[in-house]
N, CA, C and O atoms as a GROMACS GRO file, in nm:
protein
  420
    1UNK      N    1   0.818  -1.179  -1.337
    1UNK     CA    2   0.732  -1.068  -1.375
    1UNK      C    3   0.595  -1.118  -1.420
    1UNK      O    4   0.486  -1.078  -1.381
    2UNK      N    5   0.623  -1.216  -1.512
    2UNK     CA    6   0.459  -1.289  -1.564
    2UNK      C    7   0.381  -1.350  -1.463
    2UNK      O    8   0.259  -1.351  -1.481
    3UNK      N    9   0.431  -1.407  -1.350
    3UNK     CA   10   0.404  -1.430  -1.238
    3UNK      C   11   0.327  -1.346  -1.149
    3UNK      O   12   0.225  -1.359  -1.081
    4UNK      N   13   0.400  -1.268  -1.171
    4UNK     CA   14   0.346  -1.117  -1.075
    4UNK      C   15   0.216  -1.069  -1.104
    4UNK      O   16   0.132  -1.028  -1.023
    5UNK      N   17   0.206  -1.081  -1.242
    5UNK     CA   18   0.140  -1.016  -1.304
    5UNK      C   19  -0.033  -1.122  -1.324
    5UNK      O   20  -0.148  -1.095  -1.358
    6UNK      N   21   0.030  -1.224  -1.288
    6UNK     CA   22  -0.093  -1.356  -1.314
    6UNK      C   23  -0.152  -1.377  -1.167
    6UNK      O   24  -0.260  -1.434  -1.151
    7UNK      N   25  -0.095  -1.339  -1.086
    7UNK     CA   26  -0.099  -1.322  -0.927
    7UNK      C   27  -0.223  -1.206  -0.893
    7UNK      O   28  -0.332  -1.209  -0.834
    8UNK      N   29  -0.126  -1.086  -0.980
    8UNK     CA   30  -0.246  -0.954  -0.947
    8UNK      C   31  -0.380  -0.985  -1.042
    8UNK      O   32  -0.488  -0.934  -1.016
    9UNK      N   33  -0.364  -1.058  -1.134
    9UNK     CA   34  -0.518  -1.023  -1.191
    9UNK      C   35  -0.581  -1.176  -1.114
    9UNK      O   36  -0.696  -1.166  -1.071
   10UNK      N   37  -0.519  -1.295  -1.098
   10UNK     CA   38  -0.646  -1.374  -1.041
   10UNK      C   39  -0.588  -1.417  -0.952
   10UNK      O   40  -0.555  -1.533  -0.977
   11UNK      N   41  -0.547  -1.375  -0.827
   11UNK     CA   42  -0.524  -1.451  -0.704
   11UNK      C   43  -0.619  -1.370  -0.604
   11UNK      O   44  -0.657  -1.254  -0.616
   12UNK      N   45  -0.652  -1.471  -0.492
   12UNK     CA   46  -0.712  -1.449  -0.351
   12UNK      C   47  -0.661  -1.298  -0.317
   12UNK      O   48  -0.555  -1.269  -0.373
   13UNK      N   49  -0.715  -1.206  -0.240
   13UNK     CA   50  -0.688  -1.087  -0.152
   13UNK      C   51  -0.580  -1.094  -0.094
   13UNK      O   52  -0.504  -0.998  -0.089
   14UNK      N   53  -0.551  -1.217  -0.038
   14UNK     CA   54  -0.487  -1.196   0.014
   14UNK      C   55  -0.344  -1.297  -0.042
   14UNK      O   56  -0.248  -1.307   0.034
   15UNK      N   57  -0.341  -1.360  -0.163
   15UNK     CA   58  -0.241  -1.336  -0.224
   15UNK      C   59  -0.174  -1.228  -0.283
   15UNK      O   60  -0.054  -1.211  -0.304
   16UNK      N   61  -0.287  -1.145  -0.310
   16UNK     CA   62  -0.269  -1.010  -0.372
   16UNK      C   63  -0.186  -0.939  -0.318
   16UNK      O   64  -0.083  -0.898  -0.373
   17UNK      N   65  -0.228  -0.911  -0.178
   17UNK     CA   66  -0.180  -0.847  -0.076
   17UNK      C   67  -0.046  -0.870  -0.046
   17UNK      O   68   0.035  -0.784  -0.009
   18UNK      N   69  -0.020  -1.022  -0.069
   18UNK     CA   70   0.130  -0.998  -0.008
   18UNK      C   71   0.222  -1.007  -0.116
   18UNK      O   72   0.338  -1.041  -0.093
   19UNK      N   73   0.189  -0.984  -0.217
   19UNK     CA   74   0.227  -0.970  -0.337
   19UNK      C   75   0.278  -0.789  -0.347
   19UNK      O   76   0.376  -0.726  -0.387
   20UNK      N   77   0.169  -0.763  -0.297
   20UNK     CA   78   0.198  -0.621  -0.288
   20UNK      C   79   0.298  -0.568  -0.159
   20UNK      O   80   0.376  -0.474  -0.177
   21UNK      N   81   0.292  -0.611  -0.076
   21UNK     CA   82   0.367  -0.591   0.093
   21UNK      C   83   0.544  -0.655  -0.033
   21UNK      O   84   0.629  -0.572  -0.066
   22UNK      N   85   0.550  -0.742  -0.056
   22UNK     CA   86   0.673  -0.762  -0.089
   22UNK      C   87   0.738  -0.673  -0.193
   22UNK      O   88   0.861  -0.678  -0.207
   23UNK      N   89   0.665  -0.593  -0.267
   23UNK     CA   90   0.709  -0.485  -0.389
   23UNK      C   91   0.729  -0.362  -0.293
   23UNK      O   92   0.814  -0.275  -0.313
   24UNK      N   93   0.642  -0.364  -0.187
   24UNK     CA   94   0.659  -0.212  -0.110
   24UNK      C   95   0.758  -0.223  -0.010
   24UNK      O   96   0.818  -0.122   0.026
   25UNK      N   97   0.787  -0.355   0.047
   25UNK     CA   98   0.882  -0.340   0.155
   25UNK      C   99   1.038  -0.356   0.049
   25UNK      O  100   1.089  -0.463   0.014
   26UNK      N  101   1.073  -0.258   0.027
   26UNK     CA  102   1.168  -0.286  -0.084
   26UNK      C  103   1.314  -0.310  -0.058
   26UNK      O  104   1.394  -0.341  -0.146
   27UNK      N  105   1.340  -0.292   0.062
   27UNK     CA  106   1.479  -0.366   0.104
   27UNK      C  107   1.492  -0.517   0.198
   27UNK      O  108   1.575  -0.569   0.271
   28UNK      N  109   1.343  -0.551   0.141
   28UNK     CA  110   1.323  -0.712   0.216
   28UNK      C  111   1.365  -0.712   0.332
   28UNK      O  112   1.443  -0.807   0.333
   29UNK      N  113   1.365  -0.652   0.462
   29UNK     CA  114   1.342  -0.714   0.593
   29UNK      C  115   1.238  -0.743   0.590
   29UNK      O  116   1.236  -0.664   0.495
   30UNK      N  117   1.106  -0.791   0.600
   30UNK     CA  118   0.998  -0.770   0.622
   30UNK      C  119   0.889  -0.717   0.674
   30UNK      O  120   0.786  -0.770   0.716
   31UNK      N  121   0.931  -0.580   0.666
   31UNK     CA  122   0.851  -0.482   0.723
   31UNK      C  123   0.863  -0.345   0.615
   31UNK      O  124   0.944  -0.311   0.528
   32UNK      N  125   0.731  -0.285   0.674
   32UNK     CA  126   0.759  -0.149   0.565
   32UNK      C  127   0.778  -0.054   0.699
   32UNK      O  128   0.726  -0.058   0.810
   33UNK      N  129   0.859   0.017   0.650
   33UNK     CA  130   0.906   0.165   0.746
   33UNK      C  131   0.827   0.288   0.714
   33UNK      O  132   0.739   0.278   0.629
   34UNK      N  133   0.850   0.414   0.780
   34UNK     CA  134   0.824   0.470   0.719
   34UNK      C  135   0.845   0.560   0.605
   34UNK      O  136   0.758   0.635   0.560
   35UNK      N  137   0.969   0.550   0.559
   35UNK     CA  138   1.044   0.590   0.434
   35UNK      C  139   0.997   0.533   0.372
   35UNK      O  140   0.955   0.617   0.292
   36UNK      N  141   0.954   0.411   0.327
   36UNK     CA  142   0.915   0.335   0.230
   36UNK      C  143   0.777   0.322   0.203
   36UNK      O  144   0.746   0.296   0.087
   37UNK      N  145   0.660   0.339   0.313
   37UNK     CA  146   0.547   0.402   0.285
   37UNK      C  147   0.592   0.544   0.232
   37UNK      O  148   0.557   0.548   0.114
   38UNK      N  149   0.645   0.642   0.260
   38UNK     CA  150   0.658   0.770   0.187
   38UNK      C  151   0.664   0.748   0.025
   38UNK      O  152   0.589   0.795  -0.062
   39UNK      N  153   0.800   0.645   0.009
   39UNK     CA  154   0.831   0.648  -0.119
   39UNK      C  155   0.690   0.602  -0.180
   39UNK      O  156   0.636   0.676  -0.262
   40UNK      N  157   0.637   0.496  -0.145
   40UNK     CA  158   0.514   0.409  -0.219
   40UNK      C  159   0.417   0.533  -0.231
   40UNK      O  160   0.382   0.575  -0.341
   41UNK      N  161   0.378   0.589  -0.113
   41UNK     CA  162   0.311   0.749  -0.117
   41UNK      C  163   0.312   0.814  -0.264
   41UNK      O  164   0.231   0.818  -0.357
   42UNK      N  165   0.446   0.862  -0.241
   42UNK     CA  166   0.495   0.932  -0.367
   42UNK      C  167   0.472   0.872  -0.454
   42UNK      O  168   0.414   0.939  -0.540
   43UNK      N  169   0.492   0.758  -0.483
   43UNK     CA  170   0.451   0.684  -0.644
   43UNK      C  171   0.336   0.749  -0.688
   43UNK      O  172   0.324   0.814  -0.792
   44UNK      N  173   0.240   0.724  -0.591
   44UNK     CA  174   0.126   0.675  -0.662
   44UNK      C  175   0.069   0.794  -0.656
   44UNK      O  176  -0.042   0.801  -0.707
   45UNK      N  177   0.121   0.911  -0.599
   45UNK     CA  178   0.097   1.082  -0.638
   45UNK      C  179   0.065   1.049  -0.758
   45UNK      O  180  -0.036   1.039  -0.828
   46UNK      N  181   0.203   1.032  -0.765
   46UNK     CA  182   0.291   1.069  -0.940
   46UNK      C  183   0.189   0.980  -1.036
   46UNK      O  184   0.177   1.020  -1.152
   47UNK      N  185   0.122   0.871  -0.999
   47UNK     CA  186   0.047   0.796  -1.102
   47UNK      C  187  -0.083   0.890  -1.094
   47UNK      O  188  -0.167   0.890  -1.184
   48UNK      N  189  -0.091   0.953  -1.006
   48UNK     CA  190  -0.256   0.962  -1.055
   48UNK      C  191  -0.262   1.110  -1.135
   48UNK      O  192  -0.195   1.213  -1.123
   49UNK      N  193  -0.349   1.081  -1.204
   49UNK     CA  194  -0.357   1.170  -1.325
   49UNK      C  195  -0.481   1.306  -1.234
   49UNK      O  196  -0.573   1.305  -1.152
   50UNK      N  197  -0.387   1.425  -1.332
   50UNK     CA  198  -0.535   1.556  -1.297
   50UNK      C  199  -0.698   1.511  -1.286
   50UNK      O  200  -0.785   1.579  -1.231
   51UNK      N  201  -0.720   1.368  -1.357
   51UNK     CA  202  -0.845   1.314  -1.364
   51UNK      C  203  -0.895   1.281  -1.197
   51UNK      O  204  -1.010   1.278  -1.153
   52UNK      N  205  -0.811   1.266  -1.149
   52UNK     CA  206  -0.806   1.208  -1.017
   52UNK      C  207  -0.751   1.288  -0.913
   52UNK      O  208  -0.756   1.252  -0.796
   53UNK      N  209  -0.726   1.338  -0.931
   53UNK     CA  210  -0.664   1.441  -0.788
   53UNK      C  211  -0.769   1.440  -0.695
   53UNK      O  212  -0.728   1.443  -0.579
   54UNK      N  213  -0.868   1.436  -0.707
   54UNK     CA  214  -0.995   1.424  -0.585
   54UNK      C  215  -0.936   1.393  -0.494
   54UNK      O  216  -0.888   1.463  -0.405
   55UNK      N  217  -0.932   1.194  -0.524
   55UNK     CA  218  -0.810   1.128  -0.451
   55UNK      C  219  -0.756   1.170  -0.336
   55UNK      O  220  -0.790   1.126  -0.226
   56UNK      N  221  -0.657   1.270  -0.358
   56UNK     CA  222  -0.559   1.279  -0.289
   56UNK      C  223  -0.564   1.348  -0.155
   56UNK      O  224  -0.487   1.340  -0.060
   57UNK      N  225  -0.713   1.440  -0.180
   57UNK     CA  226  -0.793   1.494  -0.040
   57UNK      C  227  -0.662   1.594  -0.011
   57UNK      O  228  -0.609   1.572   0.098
   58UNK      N  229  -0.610   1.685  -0.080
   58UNK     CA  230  -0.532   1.782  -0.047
   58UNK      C  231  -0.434   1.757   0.086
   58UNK      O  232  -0.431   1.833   0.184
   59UNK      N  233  -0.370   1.659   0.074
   59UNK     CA  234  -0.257   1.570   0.126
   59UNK      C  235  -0.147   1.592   0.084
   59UNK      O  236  -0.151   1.592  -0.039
   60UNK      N  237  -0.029   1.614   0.131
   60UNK     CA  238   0.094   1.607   0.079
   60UNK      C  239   0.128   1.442   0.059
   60UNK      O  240   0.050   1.357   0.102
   61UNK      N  241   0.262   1.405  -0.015
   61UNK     CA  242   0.269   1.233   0.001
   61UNK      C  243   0.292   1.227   0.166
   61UNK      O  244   0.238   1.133   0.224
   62UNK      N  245   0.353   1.300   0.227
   62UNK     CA  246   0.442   1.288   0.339
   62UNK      C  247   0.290   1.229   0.429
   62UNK      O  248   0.266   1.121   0.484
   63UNK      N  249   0.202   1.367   0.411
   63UNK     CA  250   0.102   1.393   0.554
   63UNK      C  251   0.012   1.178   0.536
   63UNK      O  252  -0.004   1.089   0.619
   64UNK      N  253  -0.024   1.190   0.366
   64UNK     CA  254  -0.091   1.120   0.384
   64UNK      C  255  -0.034   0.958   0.389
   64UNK      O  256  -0.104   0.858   0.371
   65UNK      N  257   0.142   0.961   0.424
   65UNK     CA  258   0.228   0.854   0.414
   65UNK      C  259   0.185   0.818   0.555
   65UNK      O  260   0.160   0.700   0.581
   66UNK      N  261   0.175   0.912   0.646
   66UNK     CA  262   0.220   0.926   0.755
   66UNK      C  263   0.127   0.875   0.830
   66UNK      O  264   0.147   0.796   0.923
   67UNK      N  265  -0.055   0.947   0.769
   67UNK     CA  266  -0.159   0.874   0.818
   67UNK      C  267  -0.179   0.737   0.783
   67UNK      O  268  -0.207   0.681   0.889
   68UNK      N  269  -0.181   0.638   0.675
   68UNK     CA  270  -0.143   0.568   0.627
   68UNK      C  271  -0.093   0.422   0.756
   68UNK      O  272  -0.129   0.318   0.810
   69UNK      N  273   0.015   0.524   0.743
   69UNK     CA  274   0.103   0.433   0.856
   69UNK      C  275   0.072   0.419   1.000
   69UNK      O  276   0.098   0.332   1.083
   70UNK      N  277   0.017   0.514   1.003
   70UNK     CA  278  -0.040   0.530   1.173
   70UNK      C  279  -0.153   0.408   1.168
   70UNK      O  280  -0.165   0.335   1.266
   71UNK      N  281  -0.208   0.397   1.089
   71UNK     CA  282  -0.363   0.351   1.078
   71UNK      C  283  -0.360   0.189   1.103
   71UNK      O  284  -0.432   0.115   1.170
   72UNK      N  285  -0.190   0.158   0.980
   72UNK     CA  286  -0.142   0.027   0.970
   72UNK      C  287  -0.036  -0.041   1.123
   72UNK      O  288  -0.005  -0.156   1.154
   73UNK      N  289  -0.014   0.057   1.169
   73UNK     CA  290   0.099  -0.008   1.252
   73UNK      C  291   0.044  -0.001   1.407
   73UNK      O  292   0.074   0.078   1.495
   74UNK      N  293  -0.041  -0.104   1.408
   74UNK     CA  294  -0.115  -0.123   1.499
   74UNK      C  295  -0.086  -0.119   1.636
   74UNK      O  296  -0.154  -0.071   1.727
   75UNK      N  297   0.082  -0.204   1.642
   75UNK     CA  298   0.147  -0.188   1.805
   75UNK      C  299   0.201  -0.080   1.801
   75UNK      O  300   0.247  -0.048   1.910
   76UNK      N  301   0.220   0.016   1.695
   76UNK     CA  302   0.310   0.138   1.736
   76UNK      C  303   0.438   0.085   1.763
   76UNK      O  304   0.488   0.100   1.874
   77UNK      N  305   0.497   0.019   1.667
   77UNK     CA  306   0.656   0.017   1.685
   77UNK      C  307   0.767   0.092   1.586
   77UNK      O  308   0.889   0.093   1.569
   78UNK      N  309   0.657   0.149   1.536
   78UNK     CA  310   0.757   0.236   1.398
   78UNK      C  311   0.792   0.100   1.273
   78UNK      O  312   0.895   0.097   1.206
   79UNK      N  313   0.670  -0.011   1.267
   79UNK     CA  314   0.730  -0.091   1.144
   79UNK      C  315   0.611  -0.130   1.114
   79UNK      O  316   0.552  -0.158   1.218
   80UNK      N  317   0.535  -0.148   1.007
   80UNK     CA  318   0.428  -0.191   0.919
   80UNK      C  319   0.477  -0.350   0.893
   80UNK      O  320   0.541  -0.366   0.789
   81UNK      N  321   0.451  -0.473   0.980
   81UNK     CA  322   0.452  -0.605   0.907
   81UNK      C  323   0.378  -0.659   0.825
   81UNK      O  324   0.283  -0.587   0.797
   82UNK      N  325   0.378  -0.786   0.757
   82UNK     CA  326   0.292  -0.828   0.629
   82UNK      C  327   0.159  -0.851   0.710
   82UNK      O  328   0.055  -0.810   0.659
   83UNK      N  329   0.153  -0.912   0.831
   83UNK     CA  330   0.000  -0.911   0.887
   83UNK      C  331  -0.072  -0.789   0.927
   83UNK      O  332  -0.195  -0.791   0.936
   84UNK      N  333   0.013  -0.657   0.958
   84UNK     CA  334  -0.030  -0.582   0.934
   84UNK      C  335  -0.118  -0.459   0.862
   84UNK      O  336  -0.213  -0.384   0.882
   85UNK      N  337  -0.009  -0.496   0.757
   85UNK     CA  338  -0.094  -0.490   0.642
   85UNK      C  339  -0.198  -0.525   0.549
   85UNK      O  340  -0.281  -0.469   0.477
   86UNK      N  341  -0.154  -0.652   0.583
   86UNK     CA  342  -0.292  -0.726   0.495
   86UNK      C  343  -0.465  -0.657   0.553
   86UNK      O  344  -0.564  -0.608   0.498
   87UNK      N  345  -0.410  -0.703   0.735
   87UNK     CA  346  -0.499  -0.685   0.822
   87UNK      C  347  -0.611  -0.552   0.790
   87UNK      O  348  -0.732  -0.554   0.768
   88UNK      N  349  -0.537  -0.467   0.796
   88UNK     CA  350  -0.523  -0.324   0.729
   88UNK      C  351  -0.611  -0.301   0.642
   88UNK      O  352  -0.714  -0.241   0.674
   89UNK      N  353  -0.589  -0.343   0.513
   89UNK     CA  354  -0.616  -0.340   0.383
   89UNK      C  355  -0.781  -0.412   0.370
   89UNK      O  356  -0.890  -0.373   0.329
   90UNK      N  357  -0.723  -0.547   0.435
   90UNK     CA  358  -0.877  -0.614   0.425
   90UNK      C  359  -0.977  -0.547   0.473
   90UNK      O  360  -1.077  -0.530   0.402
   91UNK      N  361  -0.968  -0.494   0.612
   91UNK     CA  362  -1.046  -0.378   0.694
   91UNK      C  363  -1.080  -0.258   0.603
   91UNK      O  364  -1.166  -0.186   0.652
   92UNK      N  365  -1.039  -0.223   0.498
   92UNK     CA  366  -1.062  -0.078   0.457
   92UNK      C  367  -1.096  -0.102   0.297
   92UNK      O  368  -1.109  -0.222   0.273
   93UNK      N  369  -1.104  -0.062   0.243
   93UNK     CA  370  -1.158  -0.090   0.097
   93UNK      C  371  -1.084   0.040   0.053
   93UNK      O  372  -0.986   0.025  -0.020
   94UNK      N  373  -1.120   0.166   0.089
   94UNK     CA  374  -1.023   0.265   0.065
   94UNK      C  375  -0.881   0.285   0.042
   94UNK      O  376  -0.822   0.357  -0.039
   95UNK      N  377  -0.848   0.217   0.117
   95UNK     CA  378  -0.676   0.167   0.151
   95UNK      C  379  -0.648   0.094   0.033
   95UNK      O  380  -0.581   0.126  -0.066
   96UNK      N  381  -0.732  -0.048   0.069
   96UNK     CA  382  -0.709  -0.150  -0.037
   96UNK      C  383  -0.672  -0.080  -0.167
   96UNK      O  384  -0.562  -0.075  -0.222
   97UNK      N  385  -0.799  -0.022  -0.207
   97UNK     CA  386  -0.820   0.023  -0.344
   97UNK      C  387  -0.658   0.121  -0.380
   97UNK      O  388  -0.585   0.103  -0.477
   98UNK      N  389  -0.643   0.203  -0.288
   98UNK     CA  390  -0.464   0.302  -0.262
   98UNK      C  391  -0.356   0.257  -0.317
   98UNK      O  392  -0.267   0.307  -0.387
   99UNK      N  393  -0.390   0.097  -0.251
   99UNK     CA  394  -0.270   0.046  -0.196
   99UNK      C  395  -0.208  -0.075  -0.371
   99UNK      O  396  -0.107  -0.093  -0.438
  100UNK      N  397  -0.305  -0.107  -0.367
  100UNK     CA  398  -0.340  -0.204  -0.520
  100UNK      C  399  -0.442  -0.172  -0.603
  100UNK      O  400  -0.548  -0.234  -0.610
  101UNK      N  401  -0.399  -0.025  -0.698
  101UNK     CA  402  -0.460  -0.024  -0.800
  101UNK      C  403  -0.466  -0.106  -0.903
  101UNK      O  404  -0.566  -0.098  -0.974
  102UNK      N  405  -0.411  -0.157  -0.921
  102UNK     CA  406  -0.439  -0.224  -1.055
  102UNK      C  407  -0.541  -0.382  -1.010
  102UNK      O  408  -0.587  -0.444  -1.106
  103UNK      N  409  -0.573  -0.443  -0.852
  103UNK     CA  410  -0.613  -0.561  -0.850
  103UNK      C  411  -0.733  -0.535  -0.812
  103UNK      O  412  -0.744  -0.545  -0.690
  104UNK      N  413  -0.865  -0.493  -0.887
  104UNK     CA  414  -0.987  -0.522  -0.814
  104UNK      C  415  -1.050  -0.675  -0.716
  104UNK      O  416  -1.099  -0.779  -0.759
  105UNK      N  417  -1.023  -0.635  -0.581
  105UNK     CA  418  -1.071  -0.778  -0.508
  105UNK      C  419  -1.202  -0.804  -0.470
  105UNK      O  420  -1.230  -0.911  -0.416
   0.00000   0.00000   0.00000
């Protein structure tokens, strides 16, 4: 956990990143599905406060799980991998920012 936590505040992007791909792909194959972007979706509904709803651009978790995933899963195989993601993330600042609140990179 202290690890985790020493990782998100001073590691590279892209330690960050797969720091984060391994908390979201949560039944460790190495890939995120799309159930599991949903669930991560849903979290971070649930974290963001009335302060923030802007955010959410009048999205359900589902709609905006869904775009999300489309955006990330580049061959279209129905699986989000860790290069995918990273790939992803680095490309977008928006995402990034979504995806790892708590690590400004």
């Amino acid at each position: 956990f202290l690890l985790s936590i020493d990782i998100n505040c001073s590691g590279t992007p892209e330690e960050k990143l797969s720091w984060a791909f391994r908390m979201y792909d949560m039944d460790g194959n190495g890939y995120i599905d799309i159930l599991e972007m949903t669930k991560l979706v849903s979290s971070i509904y649930k974290m963001i406060g009335a302060g923030q709803d802007h955010l959410l651009h009048d999205e359900t978790p589902l709609e905006r799980a869904q775009a999300i995933f489309q955006r990330m899963d580049v061959n279209d195989d129905g699986k989000v991998t860790k290069d995918e993601f990273t790939k992803s993330c680095l490309e977008d600042r928006n995402l990034l920012d979504l995806l790892t609140p708590v690590a400004k990179m």
